[in-house]
KEKEPA-896477 format. One record per residue (C-alpha): x, z negated, y negated. Coordinates in pm, whole numbers, plus 32768, in hexadecimal, padded with zeros to 4 digits. Layout:
BEGIN
(fifi (X Z Y)) ...
//
This chain:
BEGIN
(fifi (6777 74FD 788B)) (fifi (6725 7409 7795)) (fifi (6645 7341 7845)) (fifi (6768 735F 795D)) (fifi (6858 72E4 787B)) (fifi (677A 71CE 77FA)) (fifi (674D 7121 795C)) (fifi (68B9 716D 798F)) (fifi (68E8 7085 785A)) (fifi (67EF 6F80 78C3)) (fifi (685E 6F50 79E5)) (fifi (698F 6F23 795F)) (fifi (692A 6E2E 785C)) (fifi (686F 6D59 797F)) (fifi (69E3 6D62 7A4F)) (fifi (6A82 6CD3 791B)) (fifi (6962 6C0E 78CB)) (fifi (698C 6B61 7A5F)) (fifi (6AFF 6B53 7A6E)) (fifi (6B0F 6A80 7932)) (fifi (69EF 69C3 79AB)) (fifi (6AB6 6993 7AEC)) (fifi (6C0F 6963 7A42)) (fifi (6B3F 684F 795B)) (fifi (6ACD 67AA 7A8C)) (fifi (6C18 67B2 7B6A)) (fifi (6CD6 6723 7A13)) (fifi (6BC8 6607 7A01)) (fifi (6BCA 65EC 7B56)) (fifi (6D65 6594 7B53)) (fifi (6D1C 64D1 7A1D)) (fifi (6C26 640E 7B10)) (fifi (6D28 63DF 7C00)) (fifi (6E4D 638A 7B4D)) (fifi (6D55 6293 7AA4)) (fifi (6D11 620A 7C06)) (fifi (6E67 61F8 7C5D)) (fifi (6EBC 615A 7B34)) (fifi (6DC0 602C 7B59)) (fifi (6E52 6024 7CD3)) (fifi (6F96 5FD9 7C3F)) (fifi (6F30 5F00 7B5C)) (fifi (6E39 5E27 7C43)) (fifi (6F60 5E28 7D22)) (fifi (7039 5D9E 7C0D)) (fifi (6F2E 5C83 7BDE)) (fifi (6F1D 5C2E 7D43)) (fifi (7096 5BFA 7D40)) (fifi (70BE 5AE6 7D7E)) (fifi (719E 59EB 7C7A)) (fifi (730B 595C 7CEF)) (fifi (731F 5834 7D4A)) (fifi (73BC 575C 7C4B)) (fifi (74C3 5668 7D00)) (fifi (758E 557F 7C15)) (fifi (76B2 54A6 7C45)) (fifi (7757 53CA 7B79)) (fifi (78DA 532B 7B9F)) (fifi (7991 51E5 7B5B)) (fifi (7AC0 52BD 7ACF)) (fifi (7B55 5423 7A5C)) (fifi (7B1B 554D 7B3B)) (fifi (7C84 5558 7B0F)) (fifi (7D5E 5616 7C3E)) (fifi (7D71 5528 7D51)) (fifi (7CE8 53BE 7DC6)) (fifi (7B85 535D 7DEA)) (fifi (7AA4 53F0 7D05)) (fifi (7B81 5537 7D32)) (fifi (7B11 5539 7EA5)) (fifi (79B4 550F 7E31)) (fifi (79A1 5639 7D31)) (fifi (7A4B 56EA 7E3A)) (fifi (7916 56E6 7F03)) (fifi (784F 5715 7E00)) (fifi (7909 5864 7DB0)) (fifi (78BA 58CD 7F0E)) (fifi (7751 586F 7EF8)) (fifi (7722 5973 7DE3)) (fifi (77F5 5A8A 7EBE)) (fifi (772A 5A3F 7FF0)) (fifi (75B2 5A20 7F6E)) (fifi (75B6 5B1B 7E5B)) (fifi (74AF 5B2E 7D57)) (fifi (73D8 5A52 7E69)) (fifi (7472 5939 7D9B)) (fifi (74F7 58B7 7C39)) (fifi (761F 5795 7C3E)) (fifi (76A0 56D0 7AF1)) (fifi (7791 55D4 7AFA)) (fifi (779D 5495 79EE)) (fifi (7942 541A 7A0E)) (fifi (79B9 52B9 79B7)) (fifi (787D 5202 79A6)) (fifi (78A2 5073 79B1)) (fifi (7816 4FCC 7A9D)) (fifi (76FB 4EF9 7A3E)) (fifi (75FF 4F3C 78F7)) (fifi (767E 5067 78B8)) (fifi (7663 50FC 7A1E)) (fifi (74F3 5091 7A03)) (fifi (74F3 5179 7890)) (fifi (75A2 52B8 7926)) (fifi (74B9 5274 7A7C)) (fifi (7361 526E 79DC)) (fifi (73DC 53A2 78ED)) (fifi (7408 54A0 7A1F)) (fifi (72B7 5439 7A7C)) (fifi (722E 54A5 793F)) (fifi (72F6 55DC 7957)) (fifi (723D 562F 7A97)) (fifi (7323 55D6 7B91)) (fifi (728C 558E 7CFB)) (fifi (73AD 5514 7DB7)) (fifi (74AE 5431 7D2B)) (fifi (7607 53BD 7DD0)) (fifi (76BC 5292 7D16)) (fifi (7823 5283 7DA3)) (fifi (786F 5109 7D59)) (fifi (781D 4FC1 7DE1)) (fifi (77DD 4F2B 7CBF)) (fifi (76C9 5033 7C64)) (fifi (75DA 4F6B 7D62)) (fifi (7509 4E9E 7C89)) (fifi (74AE 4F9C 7B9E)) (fifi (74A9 509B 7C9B)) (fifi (7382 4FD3 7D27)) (fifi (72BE 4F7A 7BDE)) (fifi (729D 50EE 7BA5)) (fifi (722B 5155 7CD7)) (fifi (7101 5064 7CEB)) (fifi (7097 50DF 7BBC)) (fifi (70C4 526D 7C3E)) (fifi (7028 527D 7D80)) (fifi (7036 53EB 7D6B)) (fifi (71BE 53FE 7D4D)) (fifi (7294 53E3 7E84)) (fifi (73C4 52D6 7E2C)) (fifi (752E 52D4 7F1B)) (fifi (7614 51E1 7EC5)) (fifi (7784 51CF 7F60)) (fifi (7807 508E 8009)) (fifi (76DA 4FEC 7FAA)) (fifi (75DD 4ED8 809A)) (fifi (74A3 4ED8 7FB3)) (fifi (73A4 4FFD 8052)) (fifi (722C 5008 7FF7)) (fifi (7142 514B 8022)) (fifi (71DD 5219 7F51)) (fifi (734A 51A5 7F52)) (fifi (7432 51BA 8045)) (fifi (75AD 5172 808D)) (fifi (76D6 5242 8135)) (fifi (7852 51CD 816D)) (fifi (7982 525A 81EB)) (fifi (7A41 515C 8309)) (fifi (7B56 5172 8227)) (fifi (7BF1 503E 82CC)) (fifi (7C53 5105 8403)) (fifi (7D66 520E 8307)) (fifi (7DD8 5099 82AD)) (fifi (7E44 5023 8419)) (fifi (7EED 518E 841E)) (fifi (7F78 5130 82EB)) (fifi (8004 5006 837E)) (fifi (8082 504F 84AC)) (fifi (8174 515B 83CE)) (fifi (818F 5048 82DA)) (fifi (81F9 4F44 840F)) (fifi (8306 5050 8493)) (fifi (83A7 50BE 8331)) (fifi (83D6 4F70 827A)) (fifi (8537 4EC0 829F)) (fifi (84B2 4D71 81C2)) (fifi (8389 4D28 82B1)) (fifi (82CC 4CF3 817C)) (fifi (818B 4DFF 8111)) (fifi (80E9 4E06 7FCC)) (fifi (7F87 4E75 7F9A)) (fifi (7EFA 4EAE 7E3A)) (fifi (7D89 4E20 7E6C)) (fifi (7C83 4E9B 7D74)) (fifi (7B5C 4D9A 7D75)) (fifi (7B48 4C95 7EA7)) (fifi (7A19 4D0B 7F3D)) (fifi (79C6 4D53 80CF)) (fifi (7A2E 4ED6 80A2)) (fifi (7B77 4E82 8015)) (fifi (7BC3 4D49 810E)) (fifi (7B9B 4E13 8227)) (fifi (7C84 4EEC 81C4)) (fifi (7D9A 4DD5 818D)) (fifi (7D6A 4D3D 82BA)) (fifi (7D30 4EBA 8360)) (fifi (7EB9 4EF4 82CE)) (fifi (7F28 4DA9 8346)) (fifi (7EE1 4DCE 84A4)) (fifi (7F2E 4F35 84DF)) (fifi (808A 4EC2 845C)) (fifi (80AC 4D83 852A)) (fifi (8031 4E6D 8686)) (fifi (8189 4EEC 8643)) (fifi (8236 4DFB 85B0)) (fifi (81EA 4C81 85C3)) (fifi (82D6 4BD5 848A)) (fifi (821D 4C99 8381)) (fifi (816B 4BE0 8271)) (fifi (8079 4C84 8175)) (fifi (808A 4C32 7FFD)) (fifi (7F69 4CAF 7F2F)) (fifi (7F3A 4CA6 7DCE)) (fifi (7DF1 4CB6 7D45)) (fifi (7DB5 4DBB 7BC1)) (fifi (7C0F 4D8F 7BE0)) (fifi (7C0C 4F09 7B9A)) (fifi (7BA9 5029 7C37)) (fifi (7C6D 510F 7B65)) (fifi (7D9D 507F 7A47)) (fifi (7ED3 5134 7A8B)) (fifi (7FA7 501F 79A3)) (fifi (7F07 4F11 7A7B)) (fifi (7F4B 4FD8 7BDA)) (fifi (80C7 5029 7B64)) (fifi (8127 4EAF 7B0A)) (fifi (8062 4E10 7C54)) (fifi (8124 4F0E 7D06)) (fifi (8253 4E9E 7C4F)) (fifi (81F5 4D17 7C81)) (fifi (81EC 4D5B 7E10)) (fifi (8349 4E1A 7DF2)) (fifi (83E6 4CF0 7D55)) (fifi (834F 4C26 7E5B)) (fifi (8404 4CE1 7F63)) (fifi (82D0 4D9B 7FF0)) (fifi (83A5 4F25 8032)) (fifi (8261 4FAB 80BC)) (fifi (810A 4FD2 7FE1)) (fifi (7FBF 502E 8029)) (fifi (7E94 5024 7F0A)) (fifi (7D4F 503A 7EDB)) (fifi (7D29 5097 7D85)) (fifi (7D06 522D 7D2F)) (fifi (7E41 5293 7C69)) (fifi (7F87 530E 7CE6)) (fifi (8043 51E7 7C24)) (fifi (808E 5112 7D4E)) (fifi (8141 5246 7DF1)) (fifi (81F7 52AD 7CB2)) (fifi (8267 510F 7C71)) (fifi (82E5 5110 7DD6)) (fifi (839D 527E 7DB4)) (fifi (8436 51D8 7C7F)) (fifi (84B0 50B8 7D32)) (fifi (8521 5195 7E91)) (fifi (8405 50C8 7F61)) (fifi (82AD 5154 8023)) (fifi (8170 517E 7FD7)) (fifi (8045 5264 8013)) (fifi (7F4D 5336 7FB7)) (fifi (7DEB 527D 7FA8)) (fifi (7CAD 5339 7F85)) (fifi (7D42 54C0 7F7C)) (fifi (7EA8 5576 7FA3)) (fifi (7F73 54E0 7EC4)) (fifi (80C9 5564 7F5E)) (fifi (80FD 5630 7E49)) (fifi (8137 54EB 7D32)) (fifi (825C 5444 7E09)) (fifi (82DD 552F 7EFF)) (fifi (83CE 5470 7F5F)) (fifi (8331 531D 7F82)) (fifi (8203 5374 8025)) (fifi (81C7 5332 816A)) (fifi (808F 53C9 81AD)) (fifi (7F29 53DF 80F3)) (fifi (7DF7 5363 8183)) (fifi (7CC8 5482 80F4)) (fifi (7B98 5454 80CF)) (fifi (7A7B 558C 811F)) (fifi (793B 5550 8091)) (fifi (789B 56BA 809A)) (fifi (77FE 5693 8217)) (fifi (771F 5552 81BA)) (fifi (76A6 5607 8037)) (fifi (7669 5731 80DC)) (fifi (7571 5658 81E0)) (fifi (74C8 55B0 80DE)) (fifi (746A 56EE 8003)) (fifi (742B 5788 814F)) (fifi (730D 5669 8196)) (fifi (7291 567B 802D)) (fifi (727B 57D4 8046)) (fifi (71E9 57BE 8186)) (fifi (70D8 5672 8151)) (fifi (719D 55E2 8262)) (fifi (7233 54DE 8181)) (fifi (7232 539F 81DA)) (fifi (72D6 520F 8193)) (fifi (73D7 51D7 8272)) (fifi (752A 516A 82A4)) (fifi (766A 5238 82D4)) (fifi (77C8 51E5 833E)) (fifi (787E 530E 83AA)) (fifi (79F3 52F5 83DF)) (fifi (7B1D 538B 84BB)) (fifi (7A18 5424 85AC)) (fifi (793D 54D8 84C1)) (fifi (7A56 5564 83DF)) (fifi (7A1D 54B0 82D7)) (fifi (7B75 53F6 8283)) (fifi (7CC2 5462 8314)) (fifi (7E5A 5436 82E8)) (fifi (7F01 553D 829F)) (fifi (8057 55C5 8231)) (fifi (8151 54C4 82EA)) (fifi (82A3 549B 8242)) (fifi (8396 5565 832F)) (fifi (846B 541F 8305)) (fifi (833B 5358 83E5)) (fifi (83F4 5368 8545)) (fifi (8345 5448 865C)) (fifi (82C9 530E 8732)) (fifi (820E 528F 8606)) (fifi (8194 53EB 85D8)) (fifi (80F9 5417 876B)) (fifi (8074 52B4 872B)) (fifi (7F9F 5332 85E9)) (fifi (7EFE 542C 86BF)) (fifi (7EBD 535C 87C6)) (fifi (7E0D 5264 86FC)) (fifi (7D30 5355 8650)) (fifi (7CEC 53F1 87AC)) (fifi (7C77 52A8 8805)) (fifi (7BB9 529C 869B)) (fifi (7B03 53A1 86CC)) (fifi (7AAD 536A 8861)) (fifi (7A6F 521C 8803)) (fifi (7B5A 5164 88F8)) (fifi (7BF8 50CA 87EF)) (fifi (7B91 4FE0 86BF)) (fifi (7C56 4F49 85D7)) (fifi (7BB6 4DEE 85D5)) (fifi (7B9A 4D76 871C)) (fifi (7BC6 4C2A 879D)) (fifi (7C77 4B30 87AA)) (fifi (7CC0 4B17 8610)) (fifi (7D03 49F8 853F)) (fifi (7D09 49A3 83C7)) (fifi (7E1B 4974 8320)) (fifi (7DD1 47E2 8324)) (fifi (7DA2 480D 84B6)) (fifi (7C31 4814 84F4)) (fifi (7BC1 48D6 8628)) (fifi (7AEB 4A09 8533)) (fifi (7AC3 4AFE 8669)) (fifi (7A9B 4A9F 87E9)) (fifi (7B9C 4AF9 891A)) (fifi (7B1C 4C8E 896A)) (fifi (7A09 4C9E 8854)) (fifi (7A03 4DC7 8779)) (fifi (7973 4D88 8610)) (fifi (7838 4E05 85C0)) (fifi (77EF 4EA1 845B)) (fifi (773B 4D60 8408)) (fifi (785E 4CA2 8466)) (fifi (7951 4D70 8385)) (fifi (7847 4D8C 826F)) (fifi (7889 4C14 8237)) (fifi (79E9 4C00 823D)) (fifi (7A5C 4B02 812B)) (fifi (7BAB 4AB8 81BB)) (fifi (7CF6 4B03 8200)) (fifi (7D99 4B44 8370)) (fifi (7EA0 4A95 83D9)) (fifi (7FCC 4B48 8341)) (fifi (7F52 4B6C 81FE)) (fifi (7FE5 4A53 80ED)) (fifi (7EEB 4984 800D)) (fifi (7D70 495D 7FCA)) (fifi (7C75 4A82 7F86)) (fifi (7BE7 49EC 7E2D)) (fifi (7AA1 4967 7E4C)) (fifi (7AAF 494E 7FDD)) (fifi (7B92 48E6 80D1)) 
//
């Protein structure tokens, strides 16, 4: 019995003995494997790859409408469409010249790879910096100056300008326009001669009066241009400066104006004729696409009515239906391209032949403008 009783107990030692053995080796072995799966995890949180860091920087407040509104706009919908692919900062109100340069060459030290400045006069030192960062992928807006790394994109903002004239040409009683003209550069003479002539298609005795505030963005300076065109008899205003103070100066005085850059219906309901938007999202989310995707690459783009990229939108109910049917038959003919807005024959305002019998501008052509159409009262300073 004893010796029964002592295998009985050895055997049940060795069957302790084996099932902690076993229990050892099935706790190391998920110790193993959780050790695996935690070097999985973390190998795969190396290989992550890092967001791409896209930077933009402005010529004035974010603020809540006009053109650096439109471009934070698409910025914002960057961010909701590429997720944690990406990594967007924004640098507001930076002056164009040194200190564009400064803020520039400090997003490329912050990492950034692909950098949009939103201002023509961020072209200089948009281009010092990127021949000195040949790794960092440049986009300038309304800009001419490309090299391998720096490229350009524009809005045809001139053709919301002939739509804003031909409303403009219908609505005013004095036959005089007034357009608030930022700096007189080819972006911003297209679009006064644009506003002209979509006026005089539907009415031939207007004249354009355009005072000049060689600003981008002063509301005081907007307000008492606007002002200086009202007492001048202009009862219709178009700008292309980025605050809502031309529309609020002409609500004041019970004239028209509109909305440049975004909606701006909202600031002078009641003098607002319509607002011609700007939507910047489809060309940022190409570019990050083609950084993204190493398809990057220097080029020039000039999207307009056709590609969505400006529009006019919200049309007073006072604007009578014809003019209405004739808005949407001109951006039909925008975006088929059976119409242009510059198309021969067009004169200067001193009479010289500027565009042939039948011939339709090219972008070179337009690029160079440095005059004003007939139409359109005085000199452009510094040209014609």
């Amino acid at each position: 019995m004893k010796s029964s009783s002592k295998r009985l107990w050895m055997c049940a030692g060795f069957a302790a003995t084996a099932l902690s053995v076993s229990t050892l080796m099935l706790a190391c072995g998920k110790k193993e494997e959780a050790k695996e799966s935690g070097n999985e995890a973390s190998k795969a949180e190396t290989s992550k790859p890092e967001p791409l860091k896209v930077g933009f920087i402005y010529v004035g407040p974010v603020g809540d409408s006009g053109w650096t509104f439109a471009h934070d706009t698409a910025r914002k919908a960057l961010d909701e469409k590429f997720g944690d692919r990406i990594k967007t900062s924004a640098v507001e109100k930076v002056p164009e010249g040194a200190d564009a340069e400064r803020v520039i060459r400090e997003l490329v030290a912050q990492g950034h790879k692909l950098i949009f400045a939103t201002s023509f006069g961020y072209g200089d030192a948009m281009e010092r910096v990127a021949k000195d960062h040949p790794d960092v992928k440049f986009e300038h807006a309304t800009g001419y100056k490309t090299t391998e790394n720096l490229r350009v994109y524009e809005g045809r903002f001139y053709e919301d300008a002939f739509l804003c004239g031909v409303i403009a040409g219908k609505m005013t009683k004095s036959n005089v326009l007034g357009f608030v003209g930022s700096f007189p550069i080819p972006e911003v003479l297209r679009n006064v001669n644009a506003y002209t002539l979509g006026a005089q298609s539907v009415n031939p005795k207007v004249r354009t009066k355009v005072v000049w505030v060689n600003s981008w963005f002063d509301p005081r300076k907007e307000a008492d241009a606007a002002q200086s065109l009202i007492n001048q008899k202009a009862d219709v205003l178009l700008q292309n400066t980025d605050s809502a103070a031309v529309l609020q100066i002409a609500e004041k005085n019970g004239k028209f104006a509109f909305g440049w850059d975004s909606d701006m219906s909202a600031f002078a309901p009641k003098a607002h004729l319509a607002s011609a938007v700007l939507t910047w999202a489809p060309y940022y989310e190409k570019a990050v696409n083609d950084v993204l995707n190493n398809t990057w690459k220097t080029e020039v783009t000039k999207w307009g009515t056709r590609e969505g990229m400006n529009d006019l939108i919200k049309i007073n109910d006072a604007v009578p239906e014809d003019v209405r049917k004739k808005i949407d038959a001109l951006k039909a003919g925008l975006k088929d391209g059976s119409f242009s807005v510059f198309k021969g024959p067009l004169t200067d305002n001193s009479g010289k032949l500027v565009l042939g019998k039948n011939e339709v501008a090219e972008d070179a052509w337009k690029g160079g403008i440095n005059f004003f159409v007939k139409g359109v009262e005085g000199k452009v300073p510094g040209g014609k």
